[in-house]
C-alpha positions as CSV (number, residue, x, y, z in Angstrom):
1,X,25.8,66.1,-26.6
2,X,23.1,68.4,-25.4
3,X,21.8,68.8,-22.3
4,X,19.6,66.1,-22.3
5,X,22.1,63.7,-23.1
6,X,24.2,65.0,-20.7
7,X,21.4,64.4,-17.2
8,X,20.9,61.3,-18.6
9,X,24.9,60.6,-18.2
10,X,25.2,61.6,-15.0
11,X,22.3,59.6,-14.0
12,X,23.9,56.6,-14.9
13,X,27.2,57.7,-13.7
14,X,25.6,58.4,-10.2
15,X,23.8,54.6,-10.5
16,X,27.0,53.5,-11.3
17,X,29.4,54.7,-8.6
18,X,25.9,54.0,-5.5
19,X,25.7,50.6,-7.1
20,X,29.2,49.9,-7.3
21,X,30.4,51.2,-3.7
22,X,27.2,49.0,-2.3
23,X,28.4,46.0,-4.0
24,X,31.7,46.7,-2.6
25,X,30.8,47.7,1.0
26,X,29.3,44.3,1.0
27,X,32.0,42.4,-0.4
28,X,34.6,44.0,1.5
29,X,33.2,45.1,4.6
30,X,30.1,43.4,5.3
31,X,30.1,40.1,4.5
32,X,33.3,39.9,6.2
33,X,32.4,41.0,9.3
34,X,29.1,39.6,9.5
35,X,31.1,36.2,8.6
36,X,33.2,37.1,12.1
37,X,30.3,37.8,13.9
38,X,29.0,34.4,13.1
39,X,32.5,32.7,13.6
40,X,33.0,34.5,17.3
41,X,29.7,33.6,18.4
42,X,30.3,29.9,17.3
43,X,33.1,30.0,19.1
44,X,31.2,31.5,22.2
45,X,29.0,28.9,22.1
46,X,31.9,25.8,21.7
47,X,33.6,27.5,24.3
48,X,30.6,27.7,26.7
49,X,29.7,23.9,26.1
50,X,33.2,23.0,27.0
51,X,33.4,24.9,29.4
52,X,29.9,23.0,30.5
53,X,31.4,19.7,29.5
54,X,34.8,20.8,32.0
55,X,32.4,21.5,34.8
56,X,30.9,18.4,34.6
57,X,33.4,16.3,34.1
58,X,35.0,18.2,37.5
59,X,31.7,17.5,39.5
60,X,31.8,13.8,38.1
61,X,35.8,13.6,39.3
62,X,34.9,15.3,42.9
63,X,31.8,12.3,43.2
64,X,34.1,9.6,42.5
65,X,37.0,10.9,44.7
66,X,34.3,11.7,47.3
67,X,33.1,7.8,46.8
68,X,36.3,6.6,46.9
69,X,39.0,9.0,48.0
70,X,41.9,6.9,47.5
71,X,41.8,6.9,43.7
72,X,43.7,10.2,44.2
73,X,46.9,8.2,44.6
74,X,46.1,6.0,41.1
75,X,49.9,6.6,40.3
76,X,50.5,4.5,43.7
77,X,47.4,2.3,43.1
78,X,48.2,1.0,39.3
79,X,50.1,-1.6,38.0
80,X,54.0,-0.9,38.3
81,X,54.9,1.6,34.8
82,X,58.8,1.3,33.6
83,X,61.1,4.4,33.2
84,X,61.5,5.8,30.1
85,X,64.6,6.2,28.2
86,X,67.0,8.9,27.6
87,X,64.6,9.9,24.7
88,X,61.4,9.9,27.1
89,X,59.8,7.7,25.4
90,X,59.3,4.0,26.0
91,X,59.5,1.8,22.5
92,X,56.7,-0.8,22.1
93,X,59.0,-3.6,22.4
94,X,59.8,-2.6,26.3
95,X,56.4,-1.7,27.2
96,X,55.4,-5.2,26.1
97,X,58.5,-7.5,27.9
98,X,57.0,-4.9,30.8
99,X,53.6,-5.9,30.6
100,X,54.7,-9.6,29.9
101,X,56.6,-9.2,33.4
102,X,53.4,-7.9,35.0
103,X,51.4,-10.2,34.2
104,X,53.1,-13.2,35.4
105,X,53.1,-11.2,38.7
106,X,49.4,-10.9,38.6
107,X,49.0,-13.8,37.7
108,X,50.6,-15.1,41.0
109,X,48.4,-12.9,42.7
110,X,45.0,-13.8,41.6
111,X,46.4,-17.6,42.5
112,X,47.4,-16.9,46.0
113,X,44.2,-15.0,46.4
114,X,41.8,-17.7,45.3
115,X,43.7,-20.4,46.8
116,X,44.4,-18.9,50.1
117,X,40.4,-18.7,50.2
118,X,39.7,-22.4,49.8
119,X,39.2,-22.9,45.9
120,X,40.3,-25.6,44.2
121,X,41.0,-26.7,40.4
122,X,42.2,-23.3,39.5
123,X,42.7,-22.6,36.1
124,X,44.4,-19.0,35.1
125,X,44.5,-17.7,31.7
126,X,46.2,-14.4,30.7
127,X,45.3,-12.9,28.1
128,X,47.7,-10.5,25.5
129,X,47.9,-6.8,27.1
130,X,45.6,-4.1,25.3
131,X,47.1,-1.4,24.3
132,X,44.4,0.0,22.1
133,X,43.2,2.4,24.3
134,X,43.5,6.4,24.1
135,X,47.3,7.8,23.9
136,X,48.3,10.6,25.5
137,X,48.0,13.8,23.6
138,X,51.1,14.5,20.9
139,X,52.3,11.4,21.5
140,X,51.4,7.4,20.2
141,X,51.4,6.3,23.7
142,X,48.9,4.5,25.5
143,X,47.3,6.1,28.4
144,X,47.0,2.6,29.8
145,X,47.4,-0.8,29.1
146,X,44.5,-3.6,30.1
147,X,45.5,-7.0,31.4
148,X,42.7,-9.3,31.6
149,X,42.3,-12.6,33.5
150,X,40.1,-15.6,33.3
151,X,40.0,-17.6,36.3
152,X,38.0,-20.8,36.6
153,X,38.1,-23.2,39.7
154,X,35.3,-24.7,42.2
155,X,34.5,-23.6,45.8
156,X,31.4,-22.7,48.1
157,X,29.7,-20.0,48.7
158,X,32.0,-18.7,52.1
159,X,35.4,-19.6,50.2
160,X,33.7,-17.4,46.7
161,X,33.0,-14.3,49.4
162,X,36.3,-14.7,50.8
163,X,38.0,-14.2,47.9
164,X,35.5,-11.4,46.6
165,X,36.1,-9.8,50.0
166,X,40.0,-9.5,49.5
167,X,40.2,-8.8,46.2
168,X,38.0,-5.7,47.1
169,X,40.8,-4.7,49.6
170,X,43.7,-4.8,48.0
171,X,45.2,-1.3,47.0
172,X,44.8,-1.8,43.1
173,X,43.2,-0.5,39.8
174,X,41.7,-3.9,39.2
175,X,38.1,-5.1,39.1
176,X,36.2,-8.1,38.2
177,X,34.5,-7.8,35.1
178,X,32.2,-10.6,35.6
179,X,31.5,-14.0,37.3
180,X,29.2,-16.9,36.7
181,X,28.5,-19.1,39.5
182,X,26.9,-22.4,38.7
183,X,25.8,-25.6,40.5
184,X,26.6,-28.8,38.9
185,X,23.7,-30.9,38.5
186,X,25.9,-33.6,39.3
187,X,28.3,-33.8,41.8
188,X,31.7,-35.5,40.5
189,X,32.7,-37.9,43.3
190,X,34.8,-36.9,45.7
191,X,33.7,-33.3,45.7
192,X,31.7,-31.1,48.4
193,X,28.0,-31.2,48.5
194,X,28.5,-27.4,48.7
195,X,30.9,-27.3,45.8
196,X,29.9,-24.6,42.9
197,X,31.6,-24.2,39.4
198,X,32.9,-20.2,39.7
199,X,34.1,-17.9,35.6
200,X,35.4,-14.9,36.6
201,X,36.9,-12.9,34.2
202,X,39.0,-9.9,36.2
203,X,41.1,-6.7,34.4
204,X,44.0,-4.6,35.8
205,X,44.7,-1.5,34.6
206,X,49.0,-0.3,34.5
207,X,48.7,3.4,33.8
208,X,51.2,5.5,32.1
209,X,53.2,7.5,34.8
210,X,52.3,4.9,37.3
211,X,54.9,4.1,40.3
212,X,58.2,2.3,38.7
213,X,58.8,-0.1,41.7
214,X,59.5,-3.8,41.6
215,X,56.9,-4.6,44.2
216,X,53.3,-5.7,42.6
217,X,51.4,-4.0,45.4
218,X,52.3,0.2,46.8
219,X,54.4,0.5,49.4
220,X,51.6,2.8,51.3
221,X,48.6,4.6,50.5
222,X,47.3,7.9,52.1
223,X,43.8,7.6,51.5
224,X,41.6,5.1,53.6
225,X,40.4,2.5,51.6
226,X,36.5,2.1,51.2
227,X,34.8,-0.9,52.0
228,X,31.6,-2.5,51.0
229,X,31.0,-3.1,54.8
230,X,32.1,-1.4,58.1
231,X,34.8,-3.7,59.7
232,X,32.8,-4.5,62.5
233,X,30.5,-6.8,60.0
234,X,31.4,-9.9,58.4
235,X,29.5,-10.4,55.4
236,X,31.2,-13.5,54.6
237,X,29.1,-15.1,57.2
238,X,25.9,-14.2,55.9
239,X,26.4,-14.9,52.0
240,X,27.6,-18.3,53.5
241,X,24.0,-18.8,56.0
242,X,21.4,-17.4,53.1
243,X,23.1,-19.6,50.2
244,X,20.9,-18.8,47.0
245,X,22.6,-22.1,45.6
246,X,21.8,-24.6,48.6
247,X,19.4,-22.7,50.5
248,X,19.6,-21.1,54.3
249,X,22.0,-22.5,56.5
250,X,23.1,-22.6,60.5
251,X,26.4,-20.8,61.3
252,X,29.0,-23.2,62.0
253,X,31.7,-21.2,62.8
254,X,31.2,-19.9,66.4
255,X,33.4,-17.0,68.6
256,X,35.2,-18.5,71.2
257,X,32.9,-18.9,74.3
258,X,29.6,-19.0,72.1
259,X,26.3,-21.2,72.9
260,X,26.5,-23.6,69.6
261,X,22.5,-23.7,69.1
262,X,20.9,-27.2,68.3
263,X,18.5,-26.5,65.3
264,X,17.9,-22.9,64.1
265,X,14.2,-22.3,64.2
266,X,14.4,-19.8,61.2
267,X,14.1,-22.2,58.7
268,X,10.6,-22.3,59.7
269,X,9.9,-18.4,58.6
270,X,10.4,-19.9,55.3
271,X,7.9,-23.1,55.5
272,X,4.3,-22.2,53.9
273,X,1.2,-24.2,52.6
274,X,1.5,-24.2,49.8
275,X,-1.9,-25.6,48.7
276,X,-4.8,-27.4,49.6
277,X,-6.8,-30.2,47.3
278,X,-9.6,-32.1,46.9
279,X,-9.3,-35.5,45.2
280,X,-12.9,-36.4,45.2
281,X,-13.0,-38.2,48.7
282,X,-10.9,-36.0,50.9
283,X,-8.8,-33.1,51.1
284,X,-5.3,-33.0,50.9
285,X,-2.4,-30.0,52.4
286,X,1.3,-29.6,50.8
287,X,3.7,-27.8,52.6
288,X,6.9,-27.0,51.5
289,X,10.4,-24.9,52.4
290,X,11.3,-22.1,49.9
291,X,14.6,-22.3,51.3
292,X,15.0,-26.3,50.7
293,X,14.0,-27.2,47.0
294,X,10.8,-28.2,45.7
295,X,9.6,-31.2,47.8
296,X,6.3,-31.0,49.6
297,X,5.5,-33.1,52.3
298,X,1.7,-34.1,51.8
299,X,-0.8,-34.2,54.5
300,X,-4.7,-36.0,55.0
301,X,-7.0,-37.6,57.4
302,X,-4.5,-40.6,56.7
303,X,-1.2,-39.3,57.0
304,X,-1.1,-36.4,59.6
305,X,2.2,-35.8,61.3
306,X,4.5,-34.0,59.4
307,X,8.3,-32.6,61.0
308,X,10.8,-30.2,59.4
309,X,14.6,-29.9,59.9
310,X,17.2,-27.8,58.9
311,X,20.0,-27.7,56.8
312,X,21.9,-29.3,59.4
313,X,19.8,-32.2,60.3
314,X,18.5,-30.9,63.1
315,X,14.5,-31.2,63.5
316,X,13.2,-28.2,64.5
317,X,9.3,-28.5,64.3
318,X,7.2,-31.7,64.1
319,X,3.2,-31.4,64.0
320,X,0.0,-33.0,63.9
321,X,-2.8,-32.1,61.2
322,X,-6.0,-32.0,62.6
323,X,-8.4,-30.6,60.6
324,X,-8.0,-29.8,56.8
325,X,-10.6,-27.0,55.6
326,X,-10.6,-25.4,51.9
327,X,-8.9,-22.4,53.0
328,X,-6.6,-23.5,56.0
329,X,-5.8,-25.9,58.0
330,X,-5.4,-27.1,62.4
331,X,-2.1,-28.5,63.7
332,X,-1.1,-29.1,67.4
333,X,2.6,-28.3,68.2
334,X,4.0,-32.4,69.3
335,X,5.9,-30.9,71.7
336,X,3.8,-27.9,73.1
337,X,0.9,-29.5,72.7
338,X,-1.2,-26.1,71.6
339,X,-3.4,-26.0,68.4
340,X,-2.5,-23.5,65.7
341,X,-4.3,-22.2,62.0
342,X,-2.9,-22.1,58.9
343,X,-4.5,-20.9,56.1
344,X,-3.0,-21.6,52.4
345,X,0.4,-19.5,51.7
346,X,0.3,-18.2,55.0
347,X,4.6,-19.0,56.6
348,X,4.3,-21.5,59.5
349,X,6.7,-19.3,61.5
350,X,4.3,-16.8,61.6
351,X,0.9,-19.2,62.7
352,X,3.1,-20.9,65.2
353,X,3.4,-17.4,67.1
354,X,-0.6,-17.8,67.6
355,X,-1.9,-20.9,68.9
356,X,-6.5,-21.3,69.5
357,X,-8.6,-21.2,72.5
358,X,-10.5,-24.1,73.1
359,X,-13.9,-22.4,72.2
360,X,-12.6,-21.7,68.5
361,X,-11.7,-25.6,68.4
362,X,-14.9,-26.2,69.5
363,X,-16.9,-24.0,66.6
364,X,-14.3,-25.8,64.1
365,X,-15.6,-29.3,65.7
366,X,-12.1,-30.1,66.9
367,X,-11.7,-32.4,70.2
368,X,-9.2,-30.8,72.0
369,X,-6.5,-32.9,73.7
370,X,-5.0,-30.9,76.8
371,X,-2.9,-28.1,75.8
372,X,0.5,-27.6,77.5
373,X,0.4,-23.9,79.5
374,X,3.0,-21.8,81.4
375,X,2.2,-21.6,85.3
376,X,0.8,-17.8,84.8
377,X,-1.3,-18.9,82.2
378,X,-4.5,-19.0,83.9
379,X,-7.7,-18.4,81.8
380,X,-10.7,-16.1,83.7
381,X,-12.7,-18.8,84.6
382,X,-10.2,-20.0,86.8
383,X,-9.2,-17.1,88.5
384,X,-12.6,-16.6,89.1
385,X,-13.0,-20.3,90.8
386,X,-9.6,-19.6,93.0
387,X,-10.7,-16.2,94.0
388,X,-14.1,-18.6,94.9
389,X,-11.6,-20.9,97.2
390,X,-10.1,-18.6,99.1
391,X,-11.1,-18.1,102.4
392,X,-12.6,-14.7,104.2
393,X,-10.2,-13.3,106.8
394,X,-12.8,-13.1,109.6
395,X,-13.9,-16.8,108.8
396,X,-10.2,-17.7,109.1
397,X,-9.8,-15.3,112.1
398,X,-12.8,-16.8,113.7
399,X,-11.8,-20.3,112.7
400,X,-8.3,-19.4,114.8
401,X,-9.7,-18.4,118.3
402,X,-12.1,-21.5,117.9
403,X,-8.9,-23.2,117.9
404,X,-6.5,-21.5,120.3
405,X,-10.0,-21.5,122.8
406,X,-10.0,-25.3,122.3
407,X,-6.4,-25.8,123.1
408,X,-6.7,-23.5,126.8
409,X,-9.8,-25.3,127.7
410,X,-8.8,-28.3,129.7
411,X,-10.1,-31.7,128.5
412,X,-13.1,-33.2,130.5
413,X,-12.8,-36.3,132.0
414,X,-15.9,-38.5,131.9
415,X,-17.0,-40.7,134.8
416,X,-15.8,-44.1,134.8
417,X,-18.1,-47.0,135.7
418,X,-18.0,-48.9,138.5
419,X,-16.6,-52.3,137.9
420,X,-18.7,-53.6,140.6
């Protein structure tokens, strides 16, 4: 081998052992620890969004317990739970003759709720407890169990509230899911006028780790219970007046003591004309009630009085058309006697708090008839004329010692004739 040979040799043998120590820093040290690097920063990041997903989830926790600040107690506030056995667990056969047992007690609930309110024709339908929900973790137990109710029956509006209203008391995990109200469009006989056809589908909730008592409801609860409305206000009342189903209606019930009012005016915020036509040889005014259906009452040169009442029965307004323009038209008030404008969709509540002078009737060619005032109400003119009337102080002064003058002076006797 000469010399040559020999460089060349090492060369290679230098290639070799660079080439083969890179490849095996790489494989060996390297990749590895770039392979942690990647893994630890992964797991930064996972860790960081949990932690993100924790904090929200706590803020989200802290809202609703703000909100409502007796869910703290929902181990009090669930469904009763049973005790587990000497295994500490519960086999799916007890935890269904459990939930079979709380159900029929639910079940009695719902009924004494919805009856004690007024409904009637209940129908109650349980349906089978669902268990499917998430199970605690190393273990095939549910977290929960879901009974769900349909309840169907028929009441009004106040008796519908009332039962809303304590169901939304009552210290449970429970909730109505939904509820369809409907108005037949018949009524069967010998049921309210009132009378609406209520679904309501409602779920309770019997946690795992709940109370184990043989009571339905908890004993106590700690928190105070949140309301839709302060106590001072009862809401029942107006659901019941502004009835979406049979429009706005009077109180009935009264406090003890109370003024019962014949005829509630408001009815009339809700009147407006609705339109005005011309059939070729006159016009023609509809006014209608948006609280009271559909029905317009029709007005012309023809037919000119027109009265509403409300949903008591009770008339409350009746009116005299007097002139029918395109754009409005000129009552008079029957029983104030005043003339008012109303111009098409303006509410009659709001033209009867303006009533028109006589010199306005006058430009719209109206002949007045003689408009009722108060005793105050005096118009300039006939100030002016009374200010006119009254009499000067040193005329009346003057008048005065004319007369006290008259009555010292002695009356003079005139001379009699002789008879003879």
């Amino acid at each position: 081998m000469n010399k040559r040979e020999r460089t060349l040799l090492l060369c290679l043998l230098a290639l070799v052992i660079v080439g083969g120590g890179g490849a095996l820093y790489y494989f060996a040290i390297y990749s590895p620890m770039t392979a942690t690097d990647a893994r630890l920063k992964k797991a930064g990041e996972d860790l960081q969004a949990k932690q993100l997903e924790a904090a929200k989830e706590k803020a989200e926790i802290d809202r609703i317990l703000k909100t409502d600040p007796h869910l703290k107690e929902w181990r009090a506030l669930s469904l009763p739970d049973i005790k587990p056995g000497a295994s500490g667990q519960r086999s799916p056969e007890e935890l269904a003759k459990h939930y079979n047992q709380v159900q029929v007690a639910y079940n009695s609930y719902l009924d004494k709720v919805v009856r004690g309110a007024g409904w009637n024709g209940l129908q109650i339908t349980a349906r089978p407890a669902d268990v499917k929900t998430p199970v605690l973790p190393g273990t095939k137990t549910p977290m929960f169990a879901r009974l769900s109710f349909t309840v169907k029956g028929t009441a009004n509006m106040g008796q519908i509230t009332r039962a809303l209203e304590q169901f939304h008391k009552d210290p449970l995990l429970h909730q109505v899911r939904n509820i369809q109200i409907r108005k037949p469009l018949t009524a069967p006989q010998g049921r309210e006028r009132d009378a609406l056809d209520v679904t309501m589908t409602v779920e309770a909730l019997a946690m795992n780790g709940a109370e184990t008592r043989k009571e339905l409801m908890p004993a106590k609860t700690a928190a105070p219970l949140v309301v839709l409305a302060p106590e001072k206000r009862s809401y029942y009342e107006d659901l019941s007046a502004w009835n979406i189903f049979e429009g706005y209606r009077m109180r009935t019930e009264r406090e003890p003591g109370e003024t019962i009012v014949r005829g509630d005016k408001t009815i009339l915020e809700f009147v407006r004309l609705q339109s005005i036509w011309f059939t070729g040889r006159r016009y023609e005014a509809f006014l209608g009630s948006l609280l009271q259906g559909p029905e317009q009452k029709r007005v012309n040169e023809n037919i000119s009085d027109f009265a509403f009442r409300d949903n008591n029965d009770v008339e409350v307004f009746a009116g005299k058309v007097v002139l029918i323009d395109p754009r409005f038209i000129v009552f008079q008030d029957t029983k104030t006697k005043k003339y008012h404008k109303l111009e098409t969709g303006e509410l009659l509540g709001k033209a009867l708090r303006t009533s028109l002078r006589d010199s306005e009737l006058k430009e719209m060619g109206v002949e007045v008839v003689a408009q009722a005032t108060k005793p105050d109400d005096k118009k300039p003119e006939d100030e002016k004329k009374v200010e006119d009337k009254k009499p000067d102080p040193e005329e009346k002064k003057t008048s005065t010692d004319e007369k006290k003058d008259e009555a010292k002076t002695p009356p003079v006797e005139e001379p009699q004739e002789d008879p003879t």
